[in-house]
C-alpha positions as CSV (number, residue, x, y, z in Angstrom):
1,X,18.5,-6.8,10.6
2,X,19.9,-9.2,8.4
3,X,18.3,-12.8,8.3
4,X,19.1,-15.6,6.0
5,X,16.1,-18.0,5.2
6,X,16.7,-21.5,3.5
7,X,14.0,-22.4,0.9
8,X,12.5,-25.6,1.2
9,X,9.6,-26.6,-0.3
10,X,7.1,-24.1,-2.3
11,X,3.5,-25.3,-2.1
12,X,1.1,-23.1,-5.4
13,X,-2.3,-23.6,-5.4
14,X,-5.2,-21.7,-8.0
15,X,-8.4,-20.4,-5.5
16,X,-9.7,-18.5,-9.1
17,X,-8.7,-17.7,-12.2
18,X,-7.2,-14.2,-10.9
19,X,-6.1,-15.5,-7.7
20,X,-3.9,-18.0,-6.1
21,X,-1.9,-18.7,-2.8
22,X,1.6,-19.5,-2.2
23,X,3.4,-21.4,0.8
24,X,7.1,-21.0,1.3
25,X,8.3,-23.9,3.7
26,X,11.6,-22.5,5.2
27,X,14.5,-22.8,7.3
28,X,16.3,-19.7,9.1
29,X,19.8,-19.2,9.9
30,X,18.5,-20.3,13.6
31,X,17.9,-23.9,12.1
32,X,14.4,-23.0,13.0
33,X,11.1,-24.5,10.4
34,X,8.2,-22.0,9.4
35,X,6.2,-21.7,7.4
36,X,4.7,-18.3,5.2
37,X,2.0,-17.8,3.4
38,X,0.5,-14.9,0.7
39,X,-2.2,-14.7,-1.8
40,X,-0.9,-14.5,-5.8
41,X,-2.3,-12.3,-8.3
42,X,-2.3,-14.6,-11.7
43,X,-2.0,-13.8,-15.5
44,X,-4.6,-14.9,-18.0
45,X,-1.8,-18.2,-18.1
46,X,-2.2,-18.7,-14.3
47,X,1.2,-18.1,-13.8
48,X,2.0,-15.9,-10.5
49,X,2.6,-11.7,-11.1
50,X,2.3,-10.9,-7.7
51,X,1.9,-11.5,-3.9
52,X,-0.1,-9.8,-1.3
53,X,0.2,-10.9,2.5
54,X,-2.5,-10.8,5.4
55,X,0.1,-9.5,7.9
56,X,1.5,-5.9,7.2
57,X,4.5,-7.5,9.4
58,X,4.8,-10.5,7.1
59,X,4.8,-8.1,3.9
60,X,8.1,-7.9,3.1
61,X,9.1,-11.8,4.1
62,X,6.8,-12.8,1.6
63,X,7.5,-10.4,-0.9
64,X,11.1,-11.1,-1.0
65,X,10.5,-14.6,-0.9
66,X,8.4,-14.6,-3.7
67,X,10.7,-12.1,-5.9
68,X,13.5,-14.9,-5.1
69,X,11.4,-18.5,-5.2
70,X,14.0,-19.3,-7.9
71,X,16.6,-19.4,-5.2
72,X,17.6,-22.0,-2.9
73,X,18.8,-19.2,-0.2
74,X,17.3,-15.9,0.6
75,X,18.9,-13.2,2.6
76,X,16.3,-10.4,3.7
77,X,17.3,-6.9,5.4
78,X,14.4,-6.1,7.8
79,X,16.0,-2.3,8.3
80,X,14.1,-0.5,6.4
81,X,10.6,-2.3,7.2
82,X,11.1,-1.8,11.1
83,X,12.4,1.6,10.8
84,X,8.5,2.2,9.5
85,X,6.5,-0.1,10.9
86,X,5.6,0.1,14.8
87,X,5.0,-3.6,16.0
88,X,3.1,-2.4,19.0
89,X,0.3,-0.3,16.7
90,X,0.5,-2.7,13.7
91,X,0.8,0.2,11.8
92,X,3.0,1.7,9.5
93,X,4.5,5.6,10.2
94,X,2.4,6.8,7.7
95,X,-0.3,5.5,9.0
96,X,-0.1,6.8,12.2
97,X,1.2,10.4,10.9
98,X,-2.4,10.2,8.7
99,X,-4.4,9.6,11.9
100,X,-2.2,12.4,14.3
101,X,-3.5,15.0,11.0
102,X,-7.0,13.7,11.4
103,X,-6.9,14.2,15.0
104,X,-5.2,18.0,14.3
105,X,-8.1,18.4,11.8
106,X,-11.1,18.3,14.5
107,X,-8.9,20.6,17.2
108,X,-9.9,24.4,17.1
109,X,-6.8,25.4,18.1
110,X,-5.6,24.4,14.5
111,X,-7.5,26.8,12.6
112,X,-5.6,29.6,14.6
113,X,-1.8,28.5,13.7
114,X,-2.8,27.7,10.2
115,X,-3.9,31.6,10.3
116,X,-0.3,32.5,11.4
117,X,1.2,30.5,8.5
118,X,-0.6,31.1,6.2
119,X,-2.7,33.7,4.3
120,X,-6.3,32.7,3.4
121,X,-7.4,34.2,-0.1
122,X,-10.6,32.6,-0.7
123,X,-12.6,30.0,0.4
124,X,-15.3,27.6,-1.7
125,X,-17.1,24.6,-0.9
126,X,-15.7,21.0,-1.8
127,X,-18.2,18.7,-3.5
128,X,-18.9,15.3,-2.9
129,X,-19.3,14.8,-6.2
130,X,-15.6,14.0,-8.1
131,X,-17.2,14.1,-11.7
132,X,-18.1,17.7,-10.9
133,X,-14.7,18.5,-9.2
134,X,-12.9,17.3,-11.9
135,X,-15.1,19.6,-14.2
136,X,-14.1,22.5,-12.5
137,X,-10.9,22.5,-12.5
138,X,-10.8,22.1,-16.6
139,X,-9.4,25.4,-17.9
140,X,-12.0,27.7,-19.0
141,X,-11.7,27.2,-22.7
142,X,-12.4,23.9,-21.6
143,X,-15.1,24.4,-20.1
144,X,-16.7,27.0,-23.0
145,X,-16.3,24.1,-25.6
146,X,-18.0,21.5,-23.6
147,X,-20.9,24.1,-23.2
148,X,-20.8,24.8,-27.0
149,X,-21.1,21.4,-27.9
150,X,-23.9,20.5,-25.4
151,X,-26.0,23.5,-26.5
152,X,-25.7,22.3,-30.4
């Protein structure tokens, strides 16, 4: 979906020295008014780098806006957005394809098909801990010189 949004009036106000907020005033092809708007992430010059919006379904309106606020007329494809996003859920596919494997997680019944599929060779306990994690996986040498070097 294809929409064509006249810009009318930008409103750019400072809330800290990191952050800001944006208002696009705008006109759609509809001759309907609205009005948008998303937090900016400043520079050290308070100049505008990005824009983040409270509504996931206002994310990419705002962004596009923002990317063109040079322009007197934006024209925005919404395909891609609502091919991903389910208006219903507020939530994006990936989302809700992260919460069906959570769900799959806690079923018994999965621990049986990933038997089938695939062949276990050895099991070990995940730590909590990423520091240590990260330690292990360090190739052995690795891990001998760190030793070394304690020891000393």
């Amino acid at each position: 979906m294809l929409k064509t949004f006249m810009i009318e009036k930008i409103e750019e106000e400072v809330c800290s020295d990191s952050t800001g907020k944006m208002t696009f005033h705008l006109v759609d092809e509809n001759g309907d008014c609205r009005r948008v708007t998303g937090m900016t992430f400043l520079d050290k010059n308070g100049q505008p780098q990005g824009i983040s919006s409270q509504s996931k379904r206002e994310l990419p309106l705002i962004e596009n806006l923002f990317s063109d606020r040079h322009k007197k007329v934006v024209d925005i494809d919404f395909d891609h957005f609502n091919k991903v996003y389910n208006r219903e859920l507020d939530k994006t596919v990936n989302e809700i394809a992260y919460e069906k494997v959570l769900e799959m997680e806690k079923e018994k019944k999965l621990s049986y098909r990933i038997a089938r599929f695939f062949k276990i060779i050895s099991t070990e306990p995940v730590s909590e801990n990423p520091v240590h994690h990260a330690t292990m996986q360090k190739a052995p040498e690795q891990n001998k010189s760190t030793t070394q070097s304690s020891t000393k």
